[in-house]
C-alpha positions as CSV (number, residue, x, y, z in Angstrom):
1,X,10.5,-22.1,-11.4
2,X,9.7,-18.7,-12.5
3,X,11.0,-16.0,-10.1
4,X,8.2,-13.5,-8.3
5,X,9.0,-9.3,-7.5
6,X,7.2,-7.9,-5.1
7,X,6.9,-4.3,-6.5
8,X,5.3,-0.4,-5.9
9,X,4.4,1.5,-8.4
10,X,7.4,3.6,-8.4
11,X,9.9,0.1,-9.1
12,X,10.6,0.5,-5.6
13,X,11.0,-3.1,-3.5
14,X,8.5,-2.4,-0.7
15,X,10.7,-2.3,2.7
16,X,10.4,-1.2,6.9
17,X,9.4,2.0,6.6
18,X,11.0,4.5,8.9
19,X,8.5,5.4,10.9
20,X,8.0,1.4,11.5
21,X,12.0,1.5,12.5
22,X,11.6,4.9,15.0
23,X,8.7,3.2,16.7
24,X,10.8,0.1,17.2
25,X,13.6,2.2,18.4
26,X,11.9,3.8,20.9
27,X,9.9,0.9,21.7
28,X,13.9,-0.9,22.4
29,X,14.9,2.5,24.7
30,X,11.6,2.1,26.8
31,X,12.5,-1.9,27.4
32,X,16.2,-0.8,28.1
33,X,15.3,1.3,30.7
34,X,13.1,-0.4,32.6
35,X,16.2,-2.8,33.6
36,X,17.0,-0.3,35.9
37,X,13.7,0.3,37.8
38,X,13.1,-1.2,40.7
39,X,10.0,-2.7,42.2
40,X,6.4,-2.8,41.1
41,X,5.1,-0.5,38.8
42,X,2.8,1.7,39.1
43,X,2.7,1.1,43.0
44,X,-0.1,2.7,44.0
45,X,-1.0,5.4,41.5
46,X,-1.4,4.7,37.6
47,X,1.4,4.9,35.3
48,X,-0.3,7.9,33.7
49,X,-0.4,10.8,36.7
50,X,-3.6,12.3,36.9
51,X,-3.0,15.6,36.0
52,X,-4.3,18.2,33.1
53,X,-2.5,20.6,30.2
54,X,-3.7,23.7,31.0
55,X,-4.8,24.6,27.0
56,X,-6.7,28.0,27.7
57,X,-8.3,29.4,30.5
58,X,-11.3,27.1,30.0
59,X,-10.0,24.2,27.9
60,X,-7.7,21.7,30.0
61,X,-7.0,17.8,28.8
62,X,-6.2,15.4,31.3
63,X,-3.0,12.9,30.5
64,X,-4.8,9.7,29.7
65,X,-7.1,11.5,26.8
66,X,-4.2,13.2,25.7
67,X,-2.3,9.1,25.9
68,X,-5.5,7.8,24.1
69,X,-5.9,10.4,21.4
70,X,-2.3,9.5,20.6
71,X,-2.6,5.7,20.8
72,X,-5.8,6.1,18.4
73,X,-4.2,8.0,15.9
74,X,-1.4,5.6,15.8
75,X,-3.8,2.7,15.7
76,X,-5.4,4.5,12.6
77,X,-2.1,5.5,11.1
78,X,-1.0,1.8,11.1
79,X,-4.2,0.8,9.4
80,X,-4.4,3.7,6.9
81,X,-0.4,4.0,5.8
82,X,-1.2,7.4,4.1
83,X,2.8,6.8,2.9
84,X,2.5,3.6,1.7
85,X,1.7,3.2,-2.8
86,X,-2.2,2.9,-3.3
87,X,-1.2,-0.2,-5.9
88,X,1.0,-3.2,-4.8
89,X,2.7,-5.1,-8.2
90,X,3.4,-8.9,-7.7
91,X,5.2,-10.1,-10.8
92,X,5.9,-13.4,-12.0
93,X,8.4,-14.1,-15.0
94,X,7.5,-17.0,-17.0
95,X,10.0,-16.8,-19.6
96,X,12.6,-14.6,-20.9
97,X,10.4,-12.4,-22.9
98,X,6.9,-12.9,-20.9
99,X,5.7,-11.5,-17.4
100,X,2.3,-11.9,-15.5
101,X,1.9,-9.0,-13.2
102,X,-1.2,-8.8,-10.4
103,X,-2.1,-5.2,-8.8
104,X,-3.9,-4.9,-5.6
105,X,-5.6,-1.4,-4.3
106,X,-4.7,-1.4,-0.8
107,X,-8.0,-2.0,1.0
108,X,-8.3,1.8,3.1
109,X,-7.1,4.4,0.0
110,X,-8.4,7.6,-0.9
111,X,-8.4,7.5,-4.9
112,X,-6.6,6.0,-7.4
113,X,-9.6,3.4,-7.9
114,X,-8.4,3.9,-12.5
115,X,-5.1,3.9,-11.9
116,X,-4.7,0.1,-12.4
117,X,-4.4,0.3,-16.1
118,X,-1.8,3.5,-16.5
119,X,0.0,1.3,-13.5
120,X,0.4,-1.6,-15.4
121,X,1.4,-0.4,-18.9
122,X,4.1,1.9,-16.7
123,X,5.4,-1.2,-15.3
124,X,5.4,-3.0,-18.6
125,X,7.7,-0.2,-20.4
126,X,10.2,-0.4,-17.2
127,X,10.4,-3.5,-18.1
128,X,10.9,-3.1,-22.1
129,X,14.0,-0.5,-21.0
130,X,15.3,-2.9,-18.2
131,X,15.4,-5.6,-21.0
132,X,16.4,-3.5,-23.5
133,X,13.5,-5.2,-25.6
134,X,12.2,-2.6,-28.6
135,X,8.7,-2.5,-28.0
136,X,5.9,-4.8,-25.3
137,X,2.4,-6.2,-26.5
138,X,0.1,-6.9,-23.7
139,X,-1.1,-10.2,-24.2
140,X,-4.2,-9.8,-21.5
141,X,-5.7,-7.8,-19.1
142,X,-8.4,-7.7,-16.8
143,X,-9.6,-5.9,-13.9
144,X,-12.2,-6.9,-10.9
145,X,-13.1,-6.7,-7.6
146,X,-12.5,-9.0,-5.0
147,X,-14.6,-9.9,-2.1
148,X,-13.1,-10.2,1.3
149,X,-13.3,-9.0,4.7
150,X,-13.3,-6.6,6.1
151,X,-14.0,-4.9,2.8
152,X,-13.6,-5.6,-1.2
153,X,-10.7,-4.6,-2.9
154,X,-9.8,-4.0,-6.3
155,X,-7.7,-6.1,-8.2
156,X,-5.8,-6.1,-11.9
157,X,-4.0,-9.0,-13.8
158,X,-2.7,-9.1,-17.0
159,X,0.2,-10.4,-19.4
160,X,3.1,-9.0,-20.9
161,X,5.8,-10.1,-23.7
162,X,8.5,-8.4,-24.5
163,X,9.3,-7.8,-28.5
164,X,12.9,-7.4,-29.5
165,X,13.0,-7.2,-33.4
166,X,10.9,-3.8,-34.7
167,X,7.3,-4.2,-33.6
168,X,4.4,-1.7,-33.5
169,X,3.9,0.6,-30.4
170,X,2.4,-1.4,-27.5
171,X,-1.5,-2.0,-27.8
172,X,-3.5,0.8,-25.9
173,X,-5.2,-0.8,-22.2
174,X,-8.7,-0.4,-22.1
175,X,-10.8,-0.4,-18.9
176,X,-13.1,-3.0,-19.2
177,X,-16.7,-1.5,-20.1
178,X,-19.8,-2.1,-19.0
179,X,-23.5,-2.3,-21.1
180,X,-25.2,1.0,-21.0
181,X,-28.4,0.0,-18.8
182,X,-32.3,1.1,-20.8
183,X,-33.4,2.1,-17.5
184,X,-33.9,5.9,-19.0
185,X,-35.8,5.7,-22.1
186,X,-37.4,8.8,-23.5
């Protein structure tokens, strides 16, 4: 059974994030302490007191838009993870000298749309000095798109063996190419 690696970019292991582990902490302090309240909350007001932060003489914000500006940003923070790699690496070995590897864009990125190919032939030579293997040849590669919802997102696959004996550099990775169109003719 070959073993799969869940992989970034970088070689990391993708793990909690900290700010995943602070919002859980303070999520924990906020259940703790309401052990120790007593009755029915809010009783007869809301939970967030209607009252306003005083910005400038004529700007004021009241609590709750203040509460829902920072509940929405959270909200798109979650969804966006401007921390988090653009590419995720799941790799399969199938021997000891060959490994399938499958990149996913994460679906809300800014850039790194042509990185896919530069990603994998990184991963491929941390493999070759991991291994201790002289030299990799990539056996295929292909990029696409694939369709889902809410959006499409792009996707890379490809093979790699591992050379040990003296073996030319690794073949360059192409992006795949389209026909040119005829539409402008002169």
């Amino acid at each position: 059974m070959p073993s799969i690696l869940l992989r970034s970019p970088g070689g990391r292991r993708p793990g909690v994030r900290a700010g995943t582990l602070t919002l859980c902490g303070a999520a924990l302090s906020l259940v703790a302490g309401c052990s120790n309240l007593d009755g029915t909350y809010p009783s007869t007001s809301s939970v967030i007191p209607n009252a306003k932060v005083q910005l400038t003489a004529a700007k004021a914000y009241t609590f709750e838009q203040i509460a829902l500006t920072a509940g929405a940003g959270a909200i798109l923070y979650l969804v966006y993870d401007p921390l988090a790699p653009n590419w995720s690496i799941q790799e399969v070995r199938l021997d000891d000298r060959t490994y399938r590897m499958a990149l996913k864009l994460k679906r809300f990125h800014i850039g790194g749309s042509g990185e896919a190919s530069q990603i994998f032939r990184r991963r491929a030579e941390q493999l070759r000095r991991e291994t201790g293997a002289a030299s990799y040849r990539v056996l295929e590669y292909t990029e696409g798109v694939e369709s889902g919802t809410p959006q499409a997102q792009r996707v890379a696959e490809g093979a790699v063996e591992l050379v040990a004996g003296a073996f030319p550099l690794a073949e360059p990775v192409s992006a795949p190419t389209t026909p040119r169109s005829n539409f402008y003719r002169d």
